[in-house]
C-alpha positions as CSV (number, residue, x, y, z in Angstrom):
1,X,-157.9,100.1,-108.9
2,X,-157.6,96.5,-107.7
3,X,-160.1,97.0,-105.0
4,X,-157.7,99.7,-103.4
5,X,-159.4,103.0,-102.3
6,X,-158.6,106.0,-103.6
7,X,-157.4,107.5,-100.4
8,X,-155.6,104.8,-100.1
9,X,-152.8,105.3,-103.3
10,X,-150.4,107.4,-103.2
11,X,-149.2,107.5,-106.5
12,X,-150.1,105.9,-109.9
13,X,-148.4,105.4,-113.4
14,X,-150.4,103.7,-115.7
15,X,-148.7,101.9,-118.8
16,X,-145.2,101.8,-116.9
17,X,-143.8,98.5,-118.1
18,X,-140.6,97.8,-116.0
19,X,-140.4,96.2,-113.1
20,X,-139.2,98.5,-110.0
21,X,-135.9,96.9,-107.9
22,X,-137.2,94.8,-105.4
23,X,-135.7,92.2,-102.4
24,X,-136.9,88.9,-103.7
25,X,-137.0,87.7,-100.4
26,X,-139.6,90.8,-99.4
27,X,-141.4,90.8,-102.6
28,X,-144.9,88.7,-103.0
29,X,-146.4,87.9,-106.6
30,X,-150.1,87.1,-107.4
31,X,-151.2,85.0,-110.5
32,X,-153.9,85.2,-112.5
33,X,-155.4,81.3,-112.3
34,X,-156.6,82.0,-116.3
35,X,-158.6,78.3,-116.1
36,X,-161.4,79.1,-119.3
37,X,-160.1,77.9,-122.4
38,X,-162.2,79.7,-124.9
39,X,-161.8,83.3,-123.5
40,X,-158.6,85.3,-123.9
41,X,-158.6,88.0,-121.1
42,X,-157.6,91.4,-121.4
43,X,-156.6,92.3,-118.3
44,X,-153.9,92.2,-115.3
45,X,-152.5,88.9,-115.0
46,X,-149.7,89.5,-112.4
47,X,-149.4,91.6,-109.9
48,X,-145.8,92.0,-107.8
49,X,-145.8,93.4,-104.4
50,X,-142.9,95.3,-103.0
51,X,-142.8,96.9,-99.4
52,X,-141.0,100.3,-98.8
53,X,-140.2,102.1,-95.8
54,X,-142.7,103.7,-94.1
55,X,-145.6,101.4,-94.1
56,X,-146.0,101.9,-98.0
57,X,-145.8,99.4,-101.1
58,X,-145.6,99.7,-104.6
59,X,-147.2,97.3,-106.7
60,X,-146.6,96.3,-109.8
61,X,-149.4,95.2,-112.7
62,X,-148.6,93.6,-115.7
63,X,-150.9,92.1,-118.5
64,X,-152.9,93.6,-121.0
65,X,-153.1,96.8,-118.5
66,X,-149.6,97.8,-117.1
67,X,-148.7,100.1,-114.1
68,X,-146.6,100.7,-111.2
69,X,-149.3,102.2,-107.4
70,X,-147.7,103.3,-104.7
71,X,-150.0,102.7,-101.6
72,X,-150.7,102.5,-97.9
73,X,-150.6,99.9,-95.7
74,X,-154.4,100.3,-95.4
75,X,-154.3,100.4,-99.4
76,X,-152.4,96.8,-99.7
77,X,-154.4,95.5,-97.4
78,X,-157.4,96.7,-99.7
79,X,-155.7,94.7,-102.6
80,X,-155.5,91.3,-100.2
81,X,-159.0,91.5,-98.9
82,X,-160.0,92.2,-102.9
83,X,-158.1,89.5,-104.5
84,X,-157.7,86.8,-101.8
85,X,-160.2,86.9,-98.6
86,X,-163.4,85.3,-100.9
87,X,-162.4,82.6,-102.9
88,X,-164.4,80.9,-104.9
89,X,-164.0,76.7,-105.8
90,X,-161.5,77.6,-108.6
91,X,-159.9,80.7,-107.0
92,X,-159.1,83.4,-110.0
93,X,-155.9,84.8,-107.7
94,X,-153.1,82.7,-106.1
95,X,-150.0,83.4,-104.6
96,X,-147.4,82.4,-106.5
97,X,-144.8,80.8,-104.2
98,X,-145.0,77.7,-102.5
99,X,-147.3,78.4,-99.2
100,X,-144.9,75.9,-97.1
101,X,-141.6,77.6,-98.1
102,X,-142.7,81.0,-97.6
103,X,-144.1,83.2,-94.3
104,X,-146.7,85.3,-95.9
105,X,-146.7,88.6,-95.2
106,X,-149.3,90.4,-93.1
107,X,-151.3,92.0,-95.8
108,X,-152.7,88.5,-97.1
109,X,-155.9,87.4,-95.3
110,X,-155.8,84.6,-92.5
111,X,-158.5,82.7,-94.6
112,X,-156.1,82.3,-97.5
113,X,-154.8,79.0,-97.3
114,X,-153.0,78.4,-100.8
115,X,-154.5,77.0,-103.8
116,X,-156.9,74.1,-103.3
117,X,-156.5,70.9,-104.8
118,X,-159.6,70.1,-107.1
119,X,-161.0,66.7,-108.4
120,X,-160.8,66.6,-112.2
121,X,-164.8,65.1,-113.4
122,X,-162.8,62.8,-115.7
123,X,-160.2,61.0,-114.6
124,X,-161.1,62.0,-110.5
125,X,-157.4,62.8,-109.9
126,X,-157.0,65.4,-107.2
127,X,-154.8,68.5,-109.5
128,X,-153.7,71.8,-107.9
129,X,-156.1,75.1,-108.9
130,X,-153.3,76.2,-111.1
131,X,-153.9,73.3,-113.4
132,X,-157.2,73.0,-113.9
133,X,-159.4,73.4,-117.2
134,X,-163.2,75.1,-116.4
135,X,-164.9,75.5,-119.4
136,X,-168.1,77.9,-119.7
137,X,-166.8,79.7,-116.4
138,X,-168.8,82.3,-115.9
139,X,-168.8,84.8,-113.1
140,X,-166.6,82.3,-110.9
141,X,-168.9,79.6,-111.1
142,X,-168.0,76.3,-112.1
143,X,-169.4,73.3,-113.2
144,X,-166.7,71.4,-115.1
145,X,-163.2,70.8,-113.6
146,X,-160.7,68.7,-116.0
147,X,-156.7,68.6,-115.6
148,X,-154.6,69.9,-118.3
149,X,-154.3,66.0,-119.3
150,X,-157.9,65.2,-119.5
151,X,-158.7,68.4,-120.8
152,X,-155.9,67.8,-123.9
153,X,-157.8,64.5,-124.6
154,X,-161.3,65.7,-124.7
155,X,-161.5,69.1,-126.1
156,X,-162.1,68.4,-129.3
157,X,-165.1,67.1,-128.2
158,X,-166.1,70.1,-126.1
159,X,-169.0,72.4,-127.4
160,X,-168.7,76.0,-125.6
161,X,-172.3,76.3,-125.6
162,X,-173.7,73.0,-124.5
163,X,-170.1,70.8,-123.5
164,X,-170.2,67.6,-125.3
165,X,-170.5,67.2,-128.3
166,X,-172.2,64.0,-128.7
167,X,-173.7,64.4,-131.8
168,X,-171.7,61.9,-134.2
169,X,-171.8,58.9,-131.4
């Protein structure tokens, strides 16, 4: 369960749909960074983190899945390593606070740095990861990168199997 051992939870309700009380100022949120345009995902798109005494945390999964685990410290560190250690050029898992404002807690890897900015191929503006368009993403690689503007002008020239359509010019 989101690359957290077994040994490592504590407790799990599957399908629990509210969130738990939490300090806002203690609690961390990941994003899903949903970037493909033609595929509707059916899984956990957010994922709220909220430490408890005695080196435990419960997190909190919402999406298409639902579900409250209580883990480790061991266990959230799991989940950080999972999510956020290997990031690919589009990263499918931010944090979703402002890096600058915030002292991330312990449990995110050193290597995560924030979302990257990325170069859209059309207009070669430099957009945060959050914003991007990759169509035909597959397995977390990449090979087109379009801001949400560039993307709303072009798509309907966008074949999902070959990219442009160029067809009628």
């Amino acid at each position: 369960m989101l690359g957290i051992s077994s040994e490592n939870i504590l407790e799990h309700s599957k399908g629990t749909s509210h969130s738990p009380p939490s300090d806002s100022d203690r609690t961390t949120t990941l994003v899903y960074n949903d970037t493909e345009p033609h595929i509707i995902r059916d899984g956990i798109n957010r994922i709220t983190v909220i430490p408890k005494p005695d080196n435990e945390y419960l997190v909190n999964y919402t999406g298409y899945m639902s579900g409250i685990v209580r883990v480790t410290q061991d266990g959230i560190e799991e989940l950080g390593d999972t999510l956020l250690a290997t990031q690919t050029d589009v990263p499918n898992w931010l944090v979703d606070s402002p890096i600058a404002t915030q002292t991330l807690p312990s449990w995110i890897p050193d290597n995560y740095t924030g979302p990257p900015t990325i170069t859209c191929q059309h207009c070669h503006e430099k957009t945060p990861a959050q914003d991007i368009v990759t169509p035909n993403r597959t397995n977390g690689n990449t090979t087109n990168r379009f801001c949400r503007n560039c993307w709303n002008e072009i798509r309907e020239q966008w074949h999902p199997e070959h990219g442009f359509d160029n067809r009628g010019e």
